[in-house]
N, C-alpha and C positions, 0 to 999 in steps of 0.2 A: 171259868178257867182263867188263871192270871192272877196277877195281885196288882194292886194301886197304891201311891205315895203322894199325901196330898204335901206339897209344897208348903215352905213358911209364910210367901205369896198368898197362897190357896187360903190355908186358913186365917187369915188375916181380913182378904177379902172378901170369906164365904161371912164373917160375923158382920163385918160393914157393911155389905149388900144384902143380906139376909136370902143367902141362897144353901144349899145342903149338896154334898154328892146324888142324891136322887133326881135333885132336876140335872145334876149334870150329868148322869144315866137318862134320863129321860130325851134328853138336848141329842148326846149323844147316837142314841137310837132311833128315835125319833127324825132327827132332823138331821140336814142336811150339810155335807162339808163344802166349807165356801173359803176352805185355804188349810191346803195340805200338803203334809209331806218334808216340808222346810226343815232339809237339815243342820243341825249346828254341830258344826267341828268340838266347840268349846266343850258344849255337857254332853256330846256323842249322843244325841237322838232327833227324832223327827216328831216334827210340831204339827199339832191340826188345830183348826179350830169348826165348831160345828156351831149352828142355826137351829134353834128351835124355837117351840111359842107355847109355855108356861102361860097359862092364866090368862091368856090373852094378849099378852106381850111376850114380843123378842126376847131371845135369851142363846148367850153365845158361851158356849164351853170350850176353852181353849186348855189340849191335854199333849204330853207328849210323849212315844214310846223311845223307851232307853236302845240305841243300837248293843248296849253292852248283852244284852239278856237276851235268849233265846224267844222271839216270836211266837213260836207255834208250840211248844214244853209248857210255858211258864214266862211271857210275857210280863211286865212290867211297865205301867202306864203311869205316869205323873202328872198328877191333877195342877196345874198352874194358875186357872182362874175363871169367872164365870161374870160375867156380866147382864144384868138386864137391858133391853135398847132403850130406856127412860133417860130423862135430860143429866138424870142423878148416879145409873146406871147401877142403882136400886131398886126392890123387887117394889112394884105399886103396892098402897094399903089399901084396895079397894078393893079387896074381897073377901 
């Protein structure tokens, strides 16, 4: 239920990092929020970011719900960026 918007952000840096919205479902789900809730006035929503561990490494999915949009109807989630915890904060080629 819901829909997702990935950001210009998002995909820019899902090609650089070579990461897909499923790890950031899985990050999501999976793993744990380690910084939530942060609203900004500017684009009216609240910011999380989540912790998980892809492949063996870290992986941090940082998304935010639109305050404009109904939560519990039809939610709206904005994908803004995903990171690996490598030095390059690219997914490892070692698997």
């Amino acid at each position: 239920m819901g829909r997702y918007h990935p950001s210009k952000h998002f995909r820019d840096q899902m090609a650089d990092r070579d990461f897909d919205v499923f790890d950031m479902e899985y990050a999501i789900r999976n793993g744990s929020c380690i910084e939530g809730g942060l609203y900004c006035e500017e684009l009216r929503n609240f910011k999380y970011t989540f912790r998980g561990n892809i492949e063996g490494t870290g992986f941090d999915a940082v998304f935010a719900l639109s305050a404009d949009q109904d939560f519990i109807q039809s939610p709206l989630m904005v994908l803004i960026t995903g990171c690996f915890k490598t030095a390059s904060g690219r997914r490892s080629k070692s698997y």
